[in-house]
Biotite code that builds the C-alpha atoms (Angstrom):
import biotite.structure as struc

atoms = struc.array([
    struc.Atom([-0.752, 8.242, 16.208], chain_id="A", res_id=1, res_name="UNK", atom_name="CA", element="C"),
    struc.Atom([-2.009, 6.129, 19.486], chain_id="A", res_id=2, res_name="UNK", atom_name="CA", element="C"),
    struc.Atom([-5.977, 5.789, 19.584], chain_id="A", res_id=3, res_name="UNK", atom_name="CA", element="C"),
    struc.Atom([-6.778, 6.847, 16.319], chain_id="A", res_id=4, res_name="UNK", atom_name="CA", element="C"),
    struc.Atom([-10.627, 5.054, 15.742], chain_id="A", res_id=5, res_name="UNK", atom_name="CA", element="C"),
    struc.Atom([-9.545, 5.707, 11.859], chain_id="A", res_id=6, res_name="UNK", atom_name="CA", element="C"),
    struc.Atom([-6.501, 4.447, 10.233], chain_id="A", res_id=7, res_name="UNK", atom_name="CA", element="C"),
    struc.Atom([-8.132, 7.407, 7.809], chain_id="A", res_id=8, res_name="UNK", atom_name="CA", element="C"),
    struc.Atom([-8.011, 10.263, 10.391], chain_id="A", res_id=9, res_name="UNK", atom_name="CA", element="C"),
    struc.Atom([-5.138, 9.160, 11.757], chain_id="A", res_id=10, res_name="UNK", atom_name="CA", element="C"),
    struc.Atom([-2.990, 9.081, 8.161], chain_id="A", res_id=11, res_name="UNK", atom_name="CA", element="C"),
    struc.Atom([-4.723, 12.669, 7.159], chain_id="A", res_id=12, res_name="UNK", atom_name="CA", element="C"),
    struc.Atom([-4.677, 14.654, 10.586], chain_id="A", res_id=13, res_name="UNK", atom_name="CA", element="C"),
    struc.Atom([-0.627, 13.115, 10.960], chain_id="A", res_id=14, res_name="UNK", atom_name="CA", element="C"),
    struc.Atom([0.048, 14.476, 7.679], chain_id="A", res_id=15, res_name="UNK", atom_name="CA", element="C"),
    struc.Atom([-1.453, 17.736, 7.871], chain_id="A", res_id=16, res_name="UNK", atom_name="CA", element="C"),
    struc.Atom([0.982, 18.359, 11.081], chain_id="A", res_id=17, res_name="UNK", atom_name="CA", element="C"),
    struc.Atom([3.665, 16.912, 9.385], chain_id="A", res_id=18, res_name="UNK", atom_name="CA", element="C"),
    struc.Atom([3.209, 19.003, 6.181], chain_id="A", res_id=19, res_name="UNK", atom_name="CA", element="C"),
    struc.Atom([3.992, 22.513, 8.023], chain_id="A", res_id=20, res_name="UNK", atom_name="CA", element="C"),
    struc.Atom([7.225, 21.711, 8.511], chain_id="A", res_id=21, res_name="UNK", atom_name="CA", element="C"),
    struc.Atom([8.313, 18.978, 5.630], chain_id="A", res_id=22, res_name="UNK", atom_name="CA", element="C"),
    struc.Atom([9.604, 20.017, 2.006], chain_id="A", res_id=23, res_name="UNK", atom_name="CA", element="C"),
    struc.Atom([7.875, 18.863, -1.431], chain_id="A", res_id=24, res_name="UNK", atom_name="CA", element="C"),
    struc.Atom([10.552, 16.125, -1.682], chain_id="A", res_id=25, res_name="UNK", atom_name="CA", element="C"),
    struc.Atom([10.763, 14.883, 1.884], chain_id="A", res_id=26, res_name="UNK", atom_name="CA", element="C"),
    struc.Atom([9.899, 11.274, 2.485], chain_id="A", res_id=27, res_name="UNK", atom_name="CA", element="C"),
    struc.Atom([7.014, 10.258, 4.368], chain_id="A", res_id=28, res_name="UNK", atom_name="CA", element="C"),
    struc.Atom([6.119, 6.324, 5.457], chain_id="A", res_id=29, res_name="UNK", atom_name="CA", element="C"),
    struc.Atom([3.046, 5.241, 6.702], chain_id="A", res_id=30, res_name="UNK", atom_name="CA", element="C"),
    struc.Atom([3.361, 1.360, 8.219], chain_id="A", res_id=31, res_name="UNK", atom_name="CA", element="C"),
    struc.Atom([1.691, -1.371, 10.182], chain_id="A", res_id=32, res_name="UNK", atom_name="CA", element="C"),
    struc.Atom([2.743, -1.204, 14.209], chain_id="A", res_id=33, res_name="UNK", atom_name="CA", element="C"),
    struc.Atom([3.509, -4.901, 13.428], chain_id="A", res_id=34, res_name="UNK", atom_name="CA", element="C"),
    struc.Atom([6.393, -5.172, 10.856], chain_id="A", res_id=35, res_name="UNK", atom_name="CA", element="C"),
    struc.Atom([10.062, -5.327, 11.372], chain_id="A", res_id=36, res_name="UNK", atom_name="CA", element="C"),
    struc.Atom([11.887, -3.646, 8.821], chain_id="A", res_id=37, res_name="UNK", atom_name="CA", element="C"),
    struc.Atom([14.944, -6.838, 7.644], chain_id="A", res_id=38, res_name="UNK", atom_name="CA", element="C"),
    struc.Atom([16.803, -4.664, 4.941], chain_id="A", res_id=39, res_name="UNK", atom_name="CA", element="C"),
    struc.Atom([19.216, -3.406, 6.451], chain_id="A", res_id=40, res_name="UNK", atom_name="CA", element="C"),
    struc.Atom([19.434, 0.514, 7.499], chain_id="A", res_id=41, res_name="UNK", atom_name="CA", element="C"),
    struc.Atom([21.554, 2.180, 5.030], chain_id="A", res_id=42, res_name="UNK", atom_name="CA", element="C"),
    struc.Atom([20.000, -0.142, 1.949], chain_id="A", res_id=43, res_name="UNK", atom_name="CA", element="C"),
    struc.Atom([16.615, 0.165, 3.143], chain_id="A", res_id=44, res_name="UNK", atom_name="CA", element="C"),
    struc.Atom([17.101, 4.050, 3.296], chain_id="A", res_id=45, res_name="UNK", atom_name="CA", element="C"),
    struc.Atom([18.677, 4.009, -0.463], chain_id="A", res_id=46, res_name="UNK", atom_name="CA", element="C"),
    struc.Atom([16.176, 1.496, -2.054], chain_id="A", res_id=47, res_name="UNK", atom_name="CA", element="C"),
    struc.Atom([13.743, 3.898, -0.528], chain_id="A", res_id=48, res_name="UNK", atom_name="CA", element="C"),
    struc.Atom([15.056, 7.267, -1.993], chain_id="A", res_id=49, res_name="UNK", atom_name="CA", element="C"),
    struc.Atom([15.808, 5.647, -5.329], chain_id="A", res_id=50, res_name="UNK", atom_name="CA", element="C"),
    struc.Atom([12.608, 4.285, -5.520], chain_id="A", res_id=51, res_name="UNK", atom_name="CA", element="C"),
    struc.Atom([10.791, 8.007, -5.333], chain_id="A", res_id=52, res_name="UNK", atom_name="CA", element="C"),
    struc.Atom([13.338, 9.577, -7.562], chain_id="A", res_id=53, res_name="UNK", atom_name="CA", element="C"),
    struc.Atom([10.953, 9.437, -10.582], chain_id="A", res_id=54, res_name="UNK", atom_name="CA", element="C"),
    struc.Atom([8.986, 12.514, -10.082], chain_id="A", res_id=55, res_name="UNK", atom_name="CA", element="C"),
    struc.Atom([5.904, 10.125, -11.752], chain_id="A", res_id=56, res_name="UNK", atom_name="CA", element="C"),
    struc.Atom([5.884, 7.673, -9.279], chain_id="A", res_id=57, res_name="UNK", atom_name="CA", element="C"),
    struc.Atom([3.257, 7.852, -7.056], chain_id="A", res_id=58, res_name="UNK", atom_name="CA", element="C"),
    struc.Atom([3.553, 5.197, -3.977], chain_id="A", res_id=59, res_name="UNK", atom_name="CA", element="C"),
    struc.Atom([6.646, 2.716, -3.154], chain_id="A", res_id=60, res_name="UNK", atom_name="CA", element="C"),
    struc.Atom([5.423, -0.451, -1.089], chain_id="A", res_id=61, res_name="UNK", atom_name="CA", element="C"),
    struc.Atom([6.565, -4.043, -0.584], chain_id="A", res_id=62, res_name="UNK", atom_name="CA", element="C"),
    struc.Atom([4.323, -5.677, -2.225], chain_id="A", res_id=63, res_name="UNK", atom_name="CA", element="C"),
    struc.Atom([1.410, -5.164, -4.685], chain_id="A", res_id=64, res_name="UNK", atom_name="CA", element="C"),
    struc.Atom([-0.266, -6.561, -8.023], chain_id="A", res_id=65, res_name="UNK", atom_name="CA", element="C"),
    struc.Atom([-0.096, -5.345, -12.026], chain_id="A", res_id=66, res_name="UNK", atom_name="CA", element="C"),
    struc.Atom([-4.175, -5.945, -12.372], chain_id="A", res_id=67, res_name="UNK", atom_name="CA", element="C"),
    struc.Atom([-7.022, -5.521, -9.639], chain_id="A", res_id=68, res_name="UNK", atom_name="CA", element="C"),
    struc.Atom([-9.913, -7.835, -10.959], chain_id="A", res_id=69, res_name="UNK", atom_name="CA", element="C"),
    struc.Atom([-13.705, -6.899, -10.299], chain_id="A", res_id=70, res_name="UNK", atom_name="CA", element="C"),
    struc.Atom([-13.047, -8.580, -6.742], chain_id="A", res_id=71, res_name="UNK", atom_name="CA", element="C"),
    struc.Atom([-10.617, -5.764, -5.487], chain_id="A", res_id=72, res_name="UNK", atom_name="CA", element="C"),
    struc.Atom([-8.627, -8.505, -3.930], chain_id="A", res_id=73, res_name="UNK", atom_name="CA", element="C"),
    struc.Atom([-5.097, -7.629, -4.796], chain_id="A", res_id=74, res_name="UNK", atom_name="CA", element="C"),
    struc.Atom([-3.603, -10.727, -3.583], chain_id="A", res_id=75, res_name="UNK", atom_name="CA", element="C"),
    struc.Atom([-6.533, -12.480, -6.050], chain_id="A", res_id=76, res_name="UNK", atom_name="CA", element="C"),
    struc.Atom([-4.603, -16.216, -6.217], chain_id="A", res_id=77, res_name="UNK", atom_name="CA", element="C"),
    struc.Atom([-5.277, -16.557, -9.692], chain_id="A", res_id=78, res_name="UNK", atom_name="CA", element="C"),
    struc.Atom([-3.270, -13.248, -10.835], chain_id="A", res_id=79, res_name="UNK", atom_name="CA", element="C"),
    struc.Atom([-1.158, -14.706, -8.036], chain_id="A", res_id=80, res_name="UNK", atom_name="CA", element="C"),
    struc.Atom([-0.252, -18.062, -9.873], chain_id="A", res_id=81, res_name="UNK", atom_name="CA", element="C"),
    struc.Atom([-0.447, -16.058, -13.575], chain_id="A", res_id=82, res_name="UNK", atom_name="CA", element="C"),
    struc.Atom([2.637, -13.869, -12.173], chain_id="A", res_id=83, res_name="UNK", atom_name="CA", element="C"),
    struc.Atom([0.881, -10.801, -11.979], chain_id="A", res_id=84, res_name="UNK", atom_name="CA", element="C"),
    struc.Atom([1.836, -9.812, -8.316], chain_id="A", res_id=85, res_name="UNK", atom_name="CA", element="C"),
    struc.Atom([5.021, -7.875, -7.106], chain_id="A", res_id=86, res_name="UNK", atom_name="CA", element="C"),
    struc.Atom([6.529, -8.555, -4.059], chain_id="A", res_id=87, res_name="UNK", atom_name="CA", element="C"),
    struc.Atom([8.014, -10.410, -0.766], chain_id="A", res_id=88, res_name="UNK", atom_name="CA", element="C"),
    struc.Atom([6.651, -10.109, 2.727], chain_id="A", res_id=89, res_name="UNK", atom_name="CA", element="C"),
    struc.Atom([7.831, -12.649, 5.467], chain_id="A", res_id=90, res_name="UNK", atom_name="CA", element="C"),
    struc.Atom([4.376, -13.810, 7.907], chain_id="A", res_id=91, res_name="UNK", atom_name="CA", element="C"),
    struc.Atom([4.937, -14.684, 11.347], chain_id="A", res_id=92, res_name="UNK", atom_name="CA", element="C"),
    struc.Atom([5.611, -13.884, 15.017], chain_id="A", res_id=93, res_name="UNK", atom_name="CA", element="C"),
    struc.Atom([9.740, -14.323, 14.176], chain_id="A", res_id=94, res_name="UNK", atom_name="CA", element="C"),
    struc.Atom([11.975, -14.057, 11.714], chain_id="A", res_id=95, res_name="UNK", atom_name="CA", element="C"),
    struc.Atom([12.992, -17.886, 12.730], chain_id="A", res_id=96, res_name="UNK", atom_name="CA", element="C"),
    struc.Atom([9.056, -19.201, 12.785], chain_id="A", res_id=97, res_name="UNK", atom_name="CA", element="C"),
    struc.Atom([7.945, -17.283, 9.524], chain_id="A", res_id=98, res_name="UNK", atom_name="CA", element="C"),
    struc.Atom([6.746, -17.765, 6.526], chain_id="A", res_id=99, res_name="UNK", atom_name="CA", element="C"),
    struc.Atom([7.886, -16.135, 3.160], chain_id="A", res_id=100, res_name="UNK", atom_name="CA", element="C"),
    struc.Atom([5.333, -15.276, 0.839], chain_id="A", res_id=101, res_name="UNK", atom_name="CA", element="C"),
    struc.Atom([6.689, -14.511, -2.978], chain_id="A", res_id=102, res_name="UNK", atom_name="CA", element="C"),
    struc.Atom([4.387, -12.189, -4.781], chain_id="A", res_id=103, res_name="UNK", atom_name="CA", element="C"),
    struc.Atom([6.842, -11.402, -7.790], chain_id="A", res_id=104, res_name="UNK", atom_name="CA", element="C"),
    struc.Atom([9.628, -9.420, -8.397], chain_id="A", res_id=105, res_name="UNK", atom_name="CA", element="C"),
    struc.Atom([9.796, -5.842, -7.836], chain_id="A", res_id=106, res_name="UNK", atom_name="CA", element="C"),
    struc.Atom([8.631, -3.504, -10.520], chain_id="A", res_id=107, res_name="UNK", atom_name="CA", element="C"),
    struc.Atom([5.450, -1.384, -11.441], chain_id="A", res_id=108, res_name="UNK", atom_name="CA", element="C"),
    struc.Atom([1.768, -2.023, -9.406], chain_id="A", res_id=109, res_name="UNK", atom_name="CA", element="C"),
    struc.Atom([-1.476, -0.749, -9.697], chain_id="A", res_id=110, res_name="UNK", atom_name="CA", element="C"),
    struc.Atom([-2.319, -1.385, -5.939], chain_id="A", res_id=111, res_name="UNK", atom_name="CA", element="C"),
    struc.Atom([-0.242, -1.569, -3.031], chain_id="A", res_id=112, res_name="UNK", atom_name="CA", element="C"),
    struc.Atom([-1.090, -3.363, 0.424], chain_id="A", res_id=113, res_name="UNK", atom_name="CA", element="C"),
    struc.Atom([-1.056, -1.185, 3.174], chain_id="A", res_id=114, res_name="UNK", atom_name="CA", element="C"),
    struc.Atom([1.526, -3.029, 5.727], chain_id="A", res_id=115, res_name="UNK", atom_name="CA", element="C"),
    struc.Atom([4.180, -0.479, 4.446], chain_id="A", res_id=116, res_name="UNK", atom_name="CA", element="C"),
    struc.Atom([3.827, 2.396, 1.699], chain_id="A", res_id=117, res_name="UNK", atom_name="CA", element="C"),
    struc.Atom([5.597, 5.653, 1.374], chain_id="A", res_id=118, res_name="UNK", atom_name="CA", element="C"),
    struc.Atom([5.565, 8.751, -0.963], chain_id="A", res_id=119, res_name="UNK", atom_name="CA", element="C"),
    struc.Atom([6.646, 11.746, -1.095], chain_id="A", res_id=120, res_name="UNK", atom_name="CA", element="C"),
    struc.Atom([4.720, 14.949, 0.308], chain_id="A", res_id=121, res_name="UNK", atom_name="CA", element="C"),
    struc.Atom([3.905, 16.676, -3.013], chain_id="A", res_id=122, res_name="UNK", atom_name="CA", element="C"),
    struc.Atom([2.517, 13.369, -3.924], chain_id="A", res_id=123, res_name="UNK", atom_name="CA", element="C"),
    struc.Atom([0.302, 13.122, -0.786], chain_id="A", res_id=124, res_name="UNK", atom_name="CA", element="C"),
    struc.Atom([-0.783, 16.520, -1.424], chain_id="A", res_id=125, res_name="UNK", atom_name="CA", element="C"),
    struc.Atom([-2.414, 15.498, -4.351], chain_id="A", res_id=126, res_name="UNK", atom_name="CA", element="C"),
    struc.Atom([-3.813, 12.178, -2.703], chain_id="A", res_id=127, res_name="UNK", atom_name="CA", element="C"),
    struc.Atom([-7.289, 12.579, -0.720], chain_id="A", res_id=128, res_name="UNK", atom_name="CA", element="C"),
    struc.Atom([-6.518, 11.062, 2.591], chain_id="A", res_id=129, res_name="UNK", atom_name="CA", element="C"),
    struc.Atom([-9.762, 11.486, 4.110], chain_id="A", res_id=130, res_name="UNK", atom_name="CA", element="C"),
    struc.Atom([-12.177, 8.673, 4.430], chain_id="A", res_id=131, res_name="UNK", atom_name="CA", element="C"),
    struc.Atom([-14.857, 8.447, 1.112], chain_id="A", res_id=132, res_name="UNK", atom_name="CA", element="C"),
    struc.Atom([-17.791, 8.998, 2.753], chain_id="A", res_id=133, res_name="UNK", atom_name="CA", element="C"),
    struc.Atom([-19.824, 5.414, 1.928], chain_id="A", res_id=134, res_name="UNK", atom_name="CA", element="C"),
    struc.Atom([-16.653, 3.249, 3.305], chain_id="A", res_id=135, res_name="UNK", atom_name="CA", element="C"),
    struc.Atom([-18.367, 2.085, 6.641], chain_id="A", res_id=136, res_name="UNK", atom_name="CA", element="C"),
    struc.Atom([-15.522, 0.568, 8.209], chain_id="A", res_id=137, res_name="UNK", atom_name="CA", element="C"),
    struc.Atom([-12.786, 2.851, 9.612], chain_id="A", res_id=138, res_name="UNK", atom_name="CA", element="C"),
    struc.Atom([-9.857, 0.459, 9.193], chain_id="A", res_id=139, res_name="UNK", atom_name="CA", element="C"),
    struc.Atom([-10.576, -1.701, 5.225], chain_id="A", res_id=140, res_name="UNK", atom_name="CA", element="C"),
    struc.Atom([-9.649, -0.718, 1.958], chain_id="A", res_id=141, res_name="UNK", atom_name="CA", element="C"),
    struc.Atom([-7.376, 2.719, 3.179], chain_id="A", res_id=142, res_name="UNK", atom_name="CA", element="C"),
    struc.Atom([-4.487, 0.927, 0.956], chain_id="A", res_id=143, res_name="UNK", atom_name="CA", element="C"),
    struc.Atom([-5.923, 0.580, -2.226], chain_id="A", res_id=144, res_name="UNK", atom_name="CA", element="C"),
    struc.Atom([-8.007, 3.902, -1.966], chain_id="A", res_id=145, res_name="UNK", atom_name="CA", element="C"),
    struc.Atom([-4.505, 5.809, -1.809], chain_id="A", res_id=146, res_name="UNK", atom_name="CA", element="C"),
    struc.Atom([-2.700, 3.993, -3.956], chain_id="A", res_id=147, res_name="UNK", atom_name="CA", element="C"),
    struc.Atom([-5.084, 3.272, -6.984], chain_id="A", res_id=148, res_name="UNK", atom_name="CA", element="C"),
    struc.Atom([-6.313, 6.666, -6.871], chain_id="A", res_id=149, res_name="UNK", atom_name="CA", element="C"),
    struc.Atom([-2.798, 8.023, -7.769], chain_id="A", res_id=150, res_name="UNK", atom_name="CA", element="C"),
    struc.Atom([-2.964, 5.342, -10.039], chain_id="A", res_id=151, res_name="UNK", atom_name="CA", element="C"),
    struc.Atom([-6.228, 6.786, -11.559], chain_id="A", res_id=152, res_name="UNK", atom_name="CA", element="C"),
    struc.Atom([-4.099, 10.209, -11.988], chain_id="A", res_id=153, res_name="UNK", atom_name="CA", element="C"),
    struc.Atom([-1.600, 9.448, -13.888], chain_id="A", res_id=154, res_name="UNK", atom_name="CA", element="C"),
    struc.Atom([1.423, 8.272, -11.083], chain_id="A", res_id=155, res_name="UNK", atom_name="CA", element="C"),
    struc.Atom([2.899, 4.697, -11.527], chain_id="A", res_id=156, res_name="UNK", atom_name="CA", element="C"),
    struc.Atom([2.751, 3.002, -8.170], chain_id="A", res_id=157, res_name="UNK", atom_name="CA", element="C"),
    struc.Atom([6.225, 0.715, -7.739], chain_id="A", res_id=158, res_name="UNK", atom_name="CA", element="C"),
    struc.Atom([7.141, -2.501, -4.974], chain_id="A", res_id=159, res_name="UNK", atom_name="CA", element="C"),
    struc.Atom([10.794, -2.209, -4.183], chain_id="A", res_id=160, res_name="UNK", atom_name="CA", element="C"),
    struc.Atom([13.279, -4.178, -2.865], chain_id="A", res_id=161, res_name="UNK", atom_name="CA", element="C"),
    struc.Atom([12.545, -3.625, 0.579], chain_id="A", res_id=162, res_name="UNK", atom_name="CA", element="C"),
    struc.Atom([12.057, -6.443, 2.996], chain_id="A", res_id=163, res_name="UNK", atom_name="CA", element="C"),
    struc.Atom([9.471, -6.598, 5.921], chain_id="A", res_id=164, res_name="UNK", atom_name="CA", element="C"),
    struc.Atom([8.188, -9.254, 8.537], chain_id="A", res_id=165, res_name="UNK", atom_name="CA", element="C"),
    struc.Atom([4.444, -8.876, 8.932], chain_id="A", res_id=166, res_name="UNK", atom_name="CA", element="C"),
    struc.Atom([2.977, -10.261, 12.025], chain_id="A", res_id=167, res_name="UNK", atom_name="CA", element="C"),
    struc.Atom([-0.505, -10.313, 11.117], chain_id="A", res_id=168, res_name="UNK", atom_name="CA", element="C"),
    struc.Atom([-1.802, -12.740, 8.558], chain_id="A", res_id=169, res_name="UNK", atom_name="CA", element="C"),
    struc.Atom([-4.369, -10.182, 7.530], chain_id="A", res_id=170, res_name="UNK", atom_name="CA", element="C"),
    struc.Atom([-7.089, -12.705, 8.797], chain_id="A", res_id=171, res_name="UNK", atom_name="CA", element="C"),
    struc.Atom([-10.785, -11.382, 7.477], chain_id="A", res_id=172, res_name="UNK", atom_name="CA", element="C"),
    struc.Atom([-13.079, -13.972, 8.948], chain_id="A", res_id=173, res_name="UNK", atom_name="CA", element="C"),
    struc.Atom([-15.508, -11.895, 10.566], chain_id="A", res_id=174, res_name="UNK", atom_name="CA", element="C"),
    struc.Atom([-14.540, -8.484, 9.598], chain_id="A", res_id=175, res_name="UNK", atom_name="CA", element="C"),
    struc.Atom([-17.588, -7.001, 7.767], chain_id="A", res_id=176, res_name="UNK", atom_name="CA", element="C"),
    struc.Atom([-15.925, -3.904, 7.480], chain_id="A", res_id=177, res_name="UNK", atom_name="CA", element="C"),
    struc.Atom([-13.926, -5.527, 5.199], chain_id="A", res_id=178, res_name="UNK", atom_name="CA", element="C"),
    struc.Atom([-16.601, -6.572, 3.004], chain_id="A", res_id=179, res_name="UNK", atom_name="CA", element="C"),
    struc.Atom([-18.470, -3.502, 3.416], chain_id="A", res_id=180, res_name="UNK", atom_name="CA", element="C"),
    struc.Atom([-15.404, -0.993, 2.043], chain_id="A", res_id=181, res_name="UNK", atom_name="CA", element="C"),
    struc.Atom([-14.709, -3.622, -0.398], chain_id="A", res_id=182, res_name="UNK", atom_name="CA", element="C"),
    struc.Atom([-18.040, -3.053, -2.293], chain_id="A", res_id=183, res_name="UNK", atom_name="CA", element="C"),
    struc.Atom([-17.785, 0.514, -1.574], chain_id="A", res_id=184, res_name="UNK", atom_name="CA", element="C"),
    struc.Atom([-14.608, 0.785, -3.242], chain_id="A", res_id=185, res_name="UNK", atom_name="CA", element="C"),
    struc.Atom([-15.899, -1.413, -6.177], chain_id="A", res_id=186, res_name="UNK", atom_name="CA", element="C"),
    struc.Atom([-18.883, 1.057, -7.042], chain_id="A", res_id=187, res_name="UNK", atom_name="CA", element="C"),
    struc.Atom([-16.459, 3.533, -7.149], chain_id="A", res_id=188, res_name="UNK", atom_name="CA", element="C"),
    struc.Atom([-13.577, 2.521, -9.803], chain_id="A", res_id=189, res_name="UNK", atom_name="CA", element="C"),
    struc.Atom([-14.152, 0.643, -13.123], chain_id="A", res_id=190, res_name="UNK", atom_name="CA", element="C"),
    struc.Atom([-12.604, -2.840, -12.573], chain_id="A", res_id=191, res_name="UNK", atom_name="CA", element="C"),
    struc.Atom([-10.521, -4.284, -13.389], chain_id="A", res_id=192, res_name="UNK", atom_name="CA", element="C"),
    struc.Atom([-7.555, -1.844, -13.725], chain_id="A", res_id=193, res_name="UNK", atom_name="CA", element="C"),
    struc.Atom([-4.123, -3.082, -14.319], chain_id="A", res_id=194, res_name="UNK", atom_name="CA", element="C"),
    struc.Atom([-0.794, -1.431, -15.812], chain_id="A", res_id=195, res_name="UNK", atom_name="CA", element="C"),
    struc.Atom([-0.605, -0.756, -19.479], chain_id="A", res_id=196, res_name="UNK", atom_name="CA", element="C"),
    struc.Atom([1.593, -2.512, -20.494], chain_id="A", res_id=197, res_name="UNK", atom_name="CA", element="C"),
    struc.Atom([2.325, -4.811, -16.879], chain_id="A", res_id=198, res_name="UNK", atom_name="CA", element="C"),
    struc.Atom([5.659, -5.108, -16.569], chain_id="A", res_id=199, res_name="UNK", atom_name="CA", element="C"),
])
């Protein structure tokens, strides 16, 4: 949706249209403007669908981690060098000029980043899209809301071997929003959180 001041409004009033006219089991992806999409069509589109079979699995992203710590940084560099991460997202303006950046191999999460998720609509149904109402910043912490609230309910959140070229570093020097959702969004869950057992 084009001039959205929410990435929140703009998720929940896109899938409330979308919803009218989608089944239980259809596929829905919500994505970053900035990524290319390097799997190729056909795999991408099977990885995807085989990913969501399991009618427990909540979210499907490219890259995530097995434990938030009390930080709610998911890319926290010390579960980063202990292994605990899932993932591989390329960085940079090309294909040619970027930079890979290997979380871990694919397999179970508690959090996903929000460059590229999807899930199926009965599993958004159950997934409060709308913004909690002490995040200050419209744009921070949408990700790991979603997706460690299914976790909270019982789903199991999974990266898959899908392969994306981000743009954006995710730069946060002077976002307070940032900051601000990120301690909103630690008063709210008991951290840390992590799969049981990680795998």
């Amino acid at each position: 949706m084009s001039d959205k001041n929410s990435i929140f409004s703009a998720y929940e009033e896109q899938f409330k249209l979308d919803q009218e006219t989608m089944d239980d089991e259809d596929i829905i992806i919500m994505c970053h403007d900035d990524i290319e999409i390097l799997t190729d069509g056909e795999i991408f589109e099977t990885r995807l669908i085989e990913g969501l079979i399991p009618a427990n699995v909540g979210f499907v992203g490219v890259a995530g981690t097995t434990k938030l710590e009390k930080d709610a940084v998911w890319w926290n560099h010390n579960n980063w060098s202990a292994g605990l991460h899932r993932g591989l997202v390329f960085h940079g303006d090309s294909l040619e000029d970027s930079e890979p950046s290997w979380y871990g191999k694919p397999g179970q999460v508690v959090a996903l980043d929000g460059l590229f998720l999807a899930a199926k609509v009965r599993t958004l149904k159950d997934t409060n899209l709308s913004k909690p109402r002490d995040f200050e910043g419209e744009w921070d912490f949408y990700d790991l809301w979603y997706t460690v609230s299914t976790h909270e309910k019982g789903y199991n959140n999974m990266v898959i071997p899908i392969f994306v070229r981000h743009q954006s570093k995710g730069e946060l020097v002077g976002r307070d929003s940032w900051h601000n959702n990120r301690q909103a969004f630690i008063r709210r869950f008991r951290l840390p959180i992590k799969c049981q057992p990680p795998n």
